[in-house]
C-alpha positions, 0 to 999 in steps of 0.5 A, spaced: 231 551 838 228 546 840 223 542 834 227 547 830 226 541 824 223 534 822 228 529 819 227 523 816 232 517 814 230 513 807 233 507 804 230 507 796 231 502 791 229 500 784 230 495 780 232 494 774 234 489 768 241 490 765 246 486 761 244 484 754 238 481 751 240 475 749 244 475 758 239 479 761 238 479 769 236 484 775 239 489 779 235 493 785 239 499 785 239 503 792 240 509 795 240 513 803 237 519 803 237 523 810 233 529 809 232 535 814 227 539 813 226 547 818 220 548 821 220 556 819 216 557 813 221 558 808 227 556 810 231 551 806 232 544 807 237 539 806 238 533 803 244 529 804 244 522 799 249 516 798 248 511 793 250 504 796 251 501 789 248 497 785 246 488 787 244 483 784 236 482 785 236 474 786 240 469 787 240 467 780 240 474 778 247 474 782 250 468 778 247 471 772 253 478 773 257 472 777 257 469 769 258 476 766 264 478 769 261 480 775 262 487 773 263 494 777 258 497 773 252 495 769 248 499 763 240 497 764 238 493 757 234 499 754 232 501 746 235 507 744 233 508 738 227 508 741 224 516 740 221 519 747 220 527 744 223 531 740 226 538 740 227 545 737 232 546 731 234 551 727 229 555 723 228 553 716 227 559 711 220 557 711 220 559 718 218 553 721 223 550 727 226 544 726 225 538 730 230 534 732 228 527 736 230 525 742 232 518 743 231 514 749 238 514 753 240 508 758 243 508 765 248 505 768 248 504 775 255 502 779 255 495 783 260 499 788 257 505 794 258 512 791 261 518 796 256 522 800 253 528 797 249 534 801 245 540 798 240 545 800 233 543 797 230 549 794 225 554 796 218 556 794 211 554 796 209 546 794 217 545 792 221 539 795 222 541 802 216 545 803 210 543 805 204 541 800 201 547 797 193 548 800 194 543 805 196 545 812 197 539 816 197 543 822 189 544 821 188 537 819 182 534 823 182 528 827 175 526 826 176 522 820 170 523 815 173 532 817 179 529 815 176 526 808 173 532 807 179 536 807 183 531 803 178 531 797 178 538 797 186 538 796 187 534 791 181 536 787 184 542 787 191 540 784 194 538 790 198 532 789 204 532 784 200 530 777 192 529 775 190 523 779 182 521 777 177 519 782 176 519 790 179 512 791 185 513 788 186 521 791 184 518 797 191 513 797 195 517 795 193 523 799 192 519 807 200 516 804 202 522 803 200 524 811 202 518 814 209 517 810 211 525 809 216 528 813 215 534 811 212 536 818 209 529 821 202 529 823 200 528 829 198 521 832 190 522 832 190 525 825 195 519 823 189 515 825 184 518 822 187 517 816 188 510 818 181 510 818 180 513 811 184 508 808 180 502 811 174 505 808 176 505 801 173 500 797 178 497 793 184 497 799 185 490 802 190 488 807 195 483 806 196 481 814 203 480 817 209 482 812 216 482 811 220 489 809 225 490 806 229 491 812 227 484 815 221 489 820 215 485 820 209 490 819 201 490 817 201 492 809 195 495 806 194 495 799 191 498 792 191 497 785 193 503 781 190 504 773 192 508 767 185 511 767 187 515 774 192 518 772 197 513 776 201 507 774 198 501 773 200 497 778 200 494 786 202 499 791 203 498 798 203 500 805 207 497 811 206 499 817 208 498 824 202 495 828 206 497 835 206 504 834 202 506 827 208 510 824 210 507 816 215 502 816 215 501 807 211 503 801 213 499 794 210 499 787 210 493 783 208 495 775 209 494 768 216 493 768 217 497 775 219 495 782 221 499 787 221 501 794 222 507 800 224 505 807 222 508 812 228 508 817 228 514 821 222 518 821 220 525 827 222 531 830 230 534 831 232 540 834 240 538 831 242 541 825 242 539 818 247 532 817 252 536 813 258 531 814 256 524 817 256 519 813 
């Protein structure tokens, strides 16, 4: 079946501080993921994921694990005694349900690759491998200020993942959803247009020529997030291939918090799912 499903390839990466207080340093943890979505509405898609283990994040990051050690397997420097909750217990004889705290957990994260694993995502309407609830994207409009409109009305509705305050931060976060999803990827002129949009939002700025973490130069597009939106505070990113428009990165830079989705793979297949390939 020709066009029987969208694809995409995402190399992601965290970064995160491990060790011990008195020692710490940086690790970007990182991770392939091939993701195959159907074009038939309702069938399950597939997400085939490897780690790629864990390295350090600088040269100096690396002499710091160098001076540890240079552990296979690194533990983020967390408080856990911190109290993130609280659960449900068992009920007192007045009736009343215990609570129970729940204590902050720290990860570890492996320095070497991790086997391959593959799973059918899960079905329903807006879930992980479906597309957006109340957003067809094969009406979206390719005039720009139609398609603004359209966008709005998604997101004032509860469209995104999560309450996002004002037209500016809706905005970001819904035409990157458009140019950087690969669920059913828009068409060209549509992703234009959001182009478009972006260049008109007030507090978006370009960054000019950049280097991802590919080593791919592209144009970046940027905005500031605040809490009062509902988004993290912090610098979020867009890099794009000013060849052909289509997106080459996203990262976030916050509080504590550094990350990064490349785009490595991005369009239409009529092969089935990667289910063996490494």
């Amino acid at each position: 079946m020709q066009n029987e499903a969208t694809t995409a390839r995402l190399r992601l990466g965290q970064e995160h501080t491990v060790c011990s207080k008195k020692h710490p340093y940086k690790v970007t943890n990182r991770r392939v993921d091939d993701l195959w979505y159907s074009t038939v509405p309702g069938d399950t898609g597939w997400s085939s994921y490897r780690d790629l283990g864990a390295r350090p994040a600088s040269p100096a990051d690396a002499a710091a694990w160098r001076a540890a050690g240079s552990p296979k397997r690194v533990k983020e420097l967390c408080n856990e005694d911190e109290i993130i909750g609280y659960k449900m217990g068992r009920q007192r004889p007045d009736g009343t349900l215990e609570e129970i705290p729940v204590r902050q957990e720290c990860s570890w994260f492996d320095m070497r690759p991790g086997p391959r694993r593959t799973e059918r995502m899960m079905t329903g309407v807006g879930m992980f491998g479906q597309a957006p609830i109340g957003l067809n994207v094969a009406r979206l409009s390719e005039d720009p200020a139609t398609l603004r409109r359209q966008l709005l009305t998604w997101t004032r509705s509860g469209g995104l993942a999560g309450p996002v305050e004002g037209d500016s931060a809706q905005l970001w976060a819904a035409a990157g959803a458009l140019i950087t999803s690969p669920v059913g990827p828009v068409r060209p002129k549509v992703r234009a247009a959001a182009y478009r949009i972006l260049a008109e939002v007030p507090d978006v700025h370009s960054l000019g020529k950049v280097t991802d973490h590919k080593g791919r130069r592209g144009e970046a597009l940027a905005r500031t997030g605040r809490s009062a939106e509902g988004v993290g505070p912090g610098t979020y990113k867009l890099i794009i291939d000013p060849r052909n428009g289509s997106p080459l990165e996203t990262e976030s830079h916050g509080e504590g918090l550094q990350e990064y989705s490349l785009v490595l793979e991005y369009g239409y297949t009529d092969e089935a799912p990667p289910l063996t390939r490494d």
